[in-house]
N, C-alpha and C positions, 0 to 999 in steps of 0.2 A: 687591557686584554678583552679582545671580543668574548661572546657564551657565546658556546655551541651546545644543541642538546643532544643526549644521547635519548632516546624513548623518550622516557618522563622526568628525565634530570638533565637540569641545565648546569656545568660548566662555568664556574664564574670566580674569580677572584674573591680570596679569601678562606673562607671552611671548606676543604674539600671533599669529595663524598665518598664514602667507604665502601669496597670491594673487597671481594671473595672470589678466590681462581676455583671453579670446579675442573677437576680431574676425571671423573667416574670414566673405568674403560667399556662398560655397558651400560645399557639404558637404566637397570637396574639400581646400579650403583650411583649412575648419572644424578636422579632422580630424586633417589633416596641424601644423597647432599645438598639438593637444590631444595628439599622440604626441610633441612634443617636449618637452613640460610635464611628462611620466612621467619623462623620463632628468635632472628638475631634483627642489629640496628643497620643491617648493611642494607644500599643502596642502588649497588650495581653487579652483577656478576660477569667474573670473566670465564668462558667456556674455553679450554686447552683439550684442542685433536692434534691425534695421530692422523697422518692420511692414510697408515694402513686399515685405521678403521672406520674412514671417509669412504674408502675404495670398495670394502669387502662385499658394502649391501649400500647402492646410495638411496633407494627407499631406507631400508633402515634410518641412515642419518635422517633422512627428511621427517620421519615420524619421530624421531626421539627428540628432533629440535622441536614439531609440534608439542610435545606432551609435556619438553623443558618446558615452555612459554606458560603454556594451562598452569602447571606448579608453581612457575615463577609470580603470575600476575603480570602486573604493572610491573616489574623490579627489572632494566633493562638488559641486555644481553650482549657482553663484546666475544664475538669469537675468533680466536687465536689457534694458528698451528701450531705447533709443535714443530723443532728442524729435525730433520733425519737423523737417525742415528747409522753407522758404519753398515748396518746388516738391512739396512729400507733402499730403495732403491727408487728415487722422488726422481721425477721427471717436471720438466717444465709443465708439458701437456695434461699431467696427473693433477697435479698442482692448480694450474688453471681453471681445470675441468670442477677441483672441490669445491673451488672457490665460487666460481660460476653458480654453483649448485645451492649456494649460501645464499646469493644476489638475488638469482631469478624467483629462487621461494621467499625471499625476503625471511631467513632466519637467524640474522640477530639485526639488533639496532648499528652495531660498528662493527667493523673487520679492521683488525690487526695485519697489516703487512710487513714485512722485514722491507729497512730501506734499500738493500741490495737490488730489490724485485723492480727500481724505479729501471730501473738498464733495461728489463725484459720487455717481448712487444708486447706481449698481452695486458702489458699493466696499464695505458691508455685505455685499451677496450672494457677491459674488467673497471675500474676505476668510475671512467664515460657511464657502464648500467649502475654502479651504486647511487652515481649522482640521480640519477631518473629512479631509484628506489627508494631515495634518501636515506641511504646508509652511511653514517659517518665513515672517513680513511682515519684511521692511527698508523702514522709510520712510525716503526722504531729500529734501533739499535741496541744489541746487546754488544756489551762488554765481557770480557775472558780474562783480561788485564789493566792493571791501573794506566788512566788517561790525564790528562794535562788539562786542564779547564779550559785553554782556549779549544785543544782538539773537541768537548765536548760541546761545547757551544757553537761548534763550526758545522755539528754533526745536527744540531737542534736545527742551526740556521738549513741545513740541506734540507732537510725533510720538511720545513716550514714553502723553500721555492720548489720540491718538488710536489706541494699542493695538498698535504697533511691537514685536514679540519683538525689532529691533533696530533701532539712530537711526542715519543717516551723512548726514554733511556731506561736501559736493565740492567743491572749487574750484583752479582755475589762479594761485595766488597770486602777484604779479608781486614785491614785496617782500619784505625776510627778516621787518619788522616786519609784514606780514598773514599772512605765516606764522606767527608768532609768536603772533601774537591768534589762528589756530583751533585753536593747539594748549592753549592758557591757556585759552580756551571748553571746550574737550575736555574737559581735564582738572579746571575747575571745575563742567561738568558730571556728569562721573563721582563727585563726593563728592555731589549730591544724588540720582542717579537710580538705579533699582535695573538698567534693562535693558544690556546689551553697547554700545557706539560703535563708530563704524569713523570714521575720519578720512582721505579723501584728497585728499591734494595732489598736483596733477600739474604737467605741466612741468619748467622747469630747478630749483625748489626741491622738486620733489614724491619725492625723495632719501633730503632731509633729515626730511621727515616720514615716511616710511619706516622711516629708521634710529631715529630713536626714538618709535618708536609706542608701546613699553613705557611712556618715562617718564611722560606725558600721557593711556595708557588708551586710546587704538586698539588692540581685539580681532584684527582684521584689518589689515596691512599689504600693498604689492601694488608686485613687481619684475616682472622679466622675462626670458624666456629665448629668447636670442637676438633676433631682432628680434618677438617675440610678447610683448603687452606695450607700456605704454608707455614709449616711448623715452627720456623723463626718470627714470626708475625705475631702481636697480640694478637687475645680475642676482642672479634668485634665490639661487643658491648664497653670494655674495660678500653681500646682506643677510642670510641667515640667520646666517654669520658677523661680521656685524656687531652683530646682534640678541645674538649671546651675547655678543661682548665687553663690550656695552656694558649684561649682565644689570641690574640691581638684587637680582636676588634669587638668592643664590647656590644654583648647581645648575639654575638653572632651564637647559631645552634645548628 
């Protein structure tokens, strides 16, 4: 597997590095998770917008991605939409225009795209200025329903030719055997593909995939500290001590 680095962390087979989704719906709240994310073992954070609160004020976002960063340090930044829900009224244009706004200020290390977005025009253009910012692409796919390993791996291979510096799969797996199949896809994708996986599972099993994200090739894993974070997720501290008992490679930390 090639590394790729996100900021300060490089992507590489083996120990993968531990993440925290901040949620905050103001800068307030934003802010105040992002300082409690310092006094954990995590590595990377992932930032989840709404675009209704991309749109409201885009100075706002742009100062609150500033003041995330001063908080954060070093610790890198992937930011992630959020999909609409029934009462949002997301347009291509909206949509573009956030993202745009992410790029051109250069506020995070990666963007998160949905691999749907590969169809749209502006995803060339948008994609074309990350590469001149050097912002990592994560394409992914969420799941809603139990999938077939080869579906899943067909879905890793799509987002690998449509030009992903990294592939991740999401899903709330309800069973330990659809657990079991994204981890067996993961990790039968990772002997054909050359870029980094991320694999999350959330929920009451999303733990489990956590703790061994090593064995199957998840680059990135993702706990939580204190209630920041998904709730199904260990805490940080007590996965990364999990990640090392359970090394495969000795020494690794």
């Amino acid at each position: 597997m090639k590394s790729v680095t996100i900021g300060t962390e490089r992507l590489v087979a083996g120990m993968p590095k531990i993440g925290v989704v901040l949620t905050g719906a103001t800068r307030e709240t934003l802010l105040g998770q992002a300082a409690q994310v310092l006094s954990s073992s995590a590595q990377i954070v992932e930032w989840r917008l709404t675009l209704a609160e991309s749109l409201d004020n885009r100075a706002e976002l742009i100062n609150t991605a500033v003041q995330l960063r001063q908080v954060l340090g070093t610790i890198p930044v992937i930011a992630t939409l959020k999909p609409a829900d029934e009462t949002q009224s997301e347009t291509i244009q909206d949509v573009n225009s956030f993202y745009l706004t992410l790029v051109n200020n250069r506020l995070a290390d990666a963007i998160e795209l949905d691999l749907a977005r590969v169809t749209q025009p502006q995803f060339m253009t948008l994609t074309k200025q990350m590469r001149q910012q050097k912002i990592k692409l994560i394409l992914s796919q969420t799941y809603t329903t139990d999938h077939q390993v080869a579906q899943i791996v067909a879905d890793y291979q799509a987002m690998a030719a449509a030009g992903a510096d990294i592939a991740r799969i999401r899903m709330q797996p309800k069973t330990a055997t659809a657990l079991l199949t994204l981890m067996t896809a993961t990790a039968t994708a990772g002997t054909e593909l050359s870029l980094p996986l991320i694999l999350t599972a959330t929920g009451s099993l999303g733990r489990y995939g956590a703790a061994c994200g090593q064995l199957f090739g998840s680059t990135i894993v993702f706990g939580r500290v204190g209630r920041v974070g998904g709730m199904g997720q260990l805490p940080v501290n007590q996965l990364k001590q999990t990640l090392q008992t359970l090394a495969t490679t000795e020494g690794a930390n």
